[in-house]
C-alpha positions as CSV (number, residue, x, y, z in Angstrom):
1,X,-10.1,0.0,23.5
2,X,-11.1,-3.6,24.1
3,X,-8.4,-6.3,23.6
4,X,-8.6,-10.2,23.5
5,X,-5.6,-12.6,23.8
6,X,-6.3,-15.9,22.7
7,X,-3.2,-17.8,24.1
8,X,-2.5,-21.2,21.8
9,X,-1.6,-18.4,19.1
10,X,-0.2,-15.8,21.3
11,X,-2.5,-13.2,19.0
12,X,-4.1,-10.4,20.4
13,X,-6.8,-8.8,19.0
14,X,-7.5,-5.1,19.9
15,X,-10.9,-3.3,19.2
16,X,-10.7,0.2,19.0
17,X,-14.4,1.8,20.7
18,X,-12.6,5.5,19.6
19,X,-11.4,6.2,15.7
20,X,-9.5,8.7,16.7
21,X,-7.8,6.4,19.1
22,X,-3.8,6.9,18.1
23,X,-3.4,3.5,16.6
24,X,0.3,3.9,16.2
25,X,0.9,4.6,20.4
26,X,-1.7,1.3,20.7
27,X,1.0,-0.9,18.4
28,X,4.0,0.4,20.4
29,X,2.2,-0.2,23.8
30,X,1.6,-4.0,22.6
31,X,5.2,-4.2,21.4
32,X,6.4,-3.6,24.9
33,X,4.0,-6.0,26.3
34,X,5.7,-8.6,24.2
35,X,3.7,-8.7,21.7
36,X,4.8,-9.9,17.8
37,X,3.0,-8.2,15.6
38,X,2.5,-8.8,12.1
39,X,1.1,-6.5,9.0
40,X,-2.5,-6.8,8.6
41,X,-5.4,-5.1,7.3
42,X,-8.9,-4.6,8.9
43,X,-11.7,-4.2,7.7
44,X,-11.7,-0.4,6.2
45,X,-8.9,-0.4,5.6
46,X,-6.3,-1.6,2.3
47,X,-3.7,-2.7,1.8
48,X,-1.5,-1.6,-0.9
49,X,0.8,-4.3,-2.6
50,X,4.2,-3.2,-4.7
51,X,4.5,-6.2,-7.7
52,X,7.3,-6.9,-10.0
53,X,6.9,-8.7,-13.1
54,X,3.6,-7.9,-14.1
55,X,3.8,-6.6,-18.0
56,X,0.3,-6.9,-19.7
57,X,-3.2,-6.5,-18.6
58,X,-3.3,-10.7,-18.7
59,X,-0.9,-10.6,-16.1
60,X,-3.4,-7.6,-14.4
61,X,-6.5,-10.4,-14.5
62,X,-4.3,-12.6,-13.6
63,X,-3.4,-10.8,-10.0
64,X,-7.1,-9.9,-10.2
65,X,-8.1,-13.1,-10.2
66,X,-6.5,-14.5,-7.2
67,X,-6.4,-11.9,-4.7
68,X,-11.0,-11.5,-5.3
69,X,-10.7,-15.7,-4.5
70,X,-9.5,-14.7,-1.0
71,X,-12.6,-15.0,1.7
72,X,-11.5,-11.4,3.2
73,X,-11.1,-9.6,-0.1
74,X,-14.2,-7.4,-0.7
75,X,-12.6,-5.9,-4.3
76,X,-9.3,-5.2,-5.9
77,X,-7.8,-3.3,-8.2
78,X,-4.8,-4.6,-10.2
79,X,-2.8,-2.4,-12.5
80,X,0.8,-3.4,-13.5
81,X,2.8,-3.3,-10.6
82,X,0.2,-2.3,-7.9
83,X,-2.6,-3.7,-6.3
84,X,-4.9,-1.8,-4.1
85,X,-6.9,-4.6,-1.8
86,X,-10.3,-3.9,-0.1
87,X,-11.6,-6.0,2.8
88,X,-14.6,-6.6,3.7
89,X,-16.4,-6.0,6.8
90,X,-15.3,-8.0,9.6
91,X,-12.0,-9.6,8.3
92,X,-8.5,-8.9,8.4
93,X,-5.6,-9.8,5.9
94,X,-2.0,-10.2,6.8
95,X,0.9,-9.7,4.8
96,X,2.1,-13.1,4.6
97,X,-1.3,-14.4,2.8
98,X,-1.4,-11.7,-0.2
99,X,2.1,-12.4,-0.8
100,X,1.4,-16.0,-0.9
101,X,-1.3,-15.8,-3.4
102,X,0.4,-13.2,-6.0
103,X,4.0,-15.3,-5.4
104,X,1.6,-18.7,-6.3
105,X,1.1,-16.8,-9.0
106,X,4.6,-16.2,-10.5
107,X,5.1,-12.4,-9.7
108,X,7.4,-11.2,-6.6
109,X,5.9,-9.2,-4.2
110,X,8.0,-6.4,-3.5
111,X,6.1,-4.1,-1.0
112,X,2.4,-4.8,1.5
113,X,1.3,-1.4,2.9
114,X,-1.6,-1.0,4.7
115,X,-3.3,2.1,5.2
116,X,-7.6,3.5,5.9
117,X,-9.5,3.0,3.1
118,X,-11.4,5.3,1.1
């Protein structure tokens, strides 16, 4: 594993050389570092976003609309209530920025999961 701190932001970025790395031991190791670490999503993977208040397959283009507008998206697909997000290679999403798109939009974000993509 390779890891870069970029101090102004206090982030660190790790690169894992080894996909079978334990990426849950990694996160708990940073933690204790004193590291804050925030939900994101990497490239291969998706992230998985509970919605209330969608009703109608306008309000699934709607969703659809504004999560493919995001630079990191790569696709999505909407259903009422769910979104399943797909990132392209290279980027990473957090939490905070797909709940700030679908909120913009006038549906609650109930639940971000993140998880390896298909």
């Amino acid at each position: 594993m390779r890891a870069a701190l970029e101090l102004s932001t206090r982030a660190c970025y790790t690169f894992l050389m080894n996909k079978h790395a334990p990426k849950n031991r990694i996160l708990t190791l940073l933690t204790m570092a004193g590291f804050i670490l925030t939900a994101q999503a990497w490239a291969g993977e998706q992230a998985t976003v509970k919605i209330k208040g969608m009703t109608c397959a306008a309000c699934v283009k709607t969703v659809k609309k504004n999560l493919v507008h995001l630079p990191q998206v790569a696709g999505a697909d909407v259903q009422v209530g769910q979104a399943v997000i797909s990132l392209k290679d290279g980027q990473k999403l957090d939490a905070a920025a797909i709940k700030a798109v679908i909120e913009k939009a006038g549906y609650v974000v109930e639940d971000v999961k993140f998880s390896a993509g298909s």
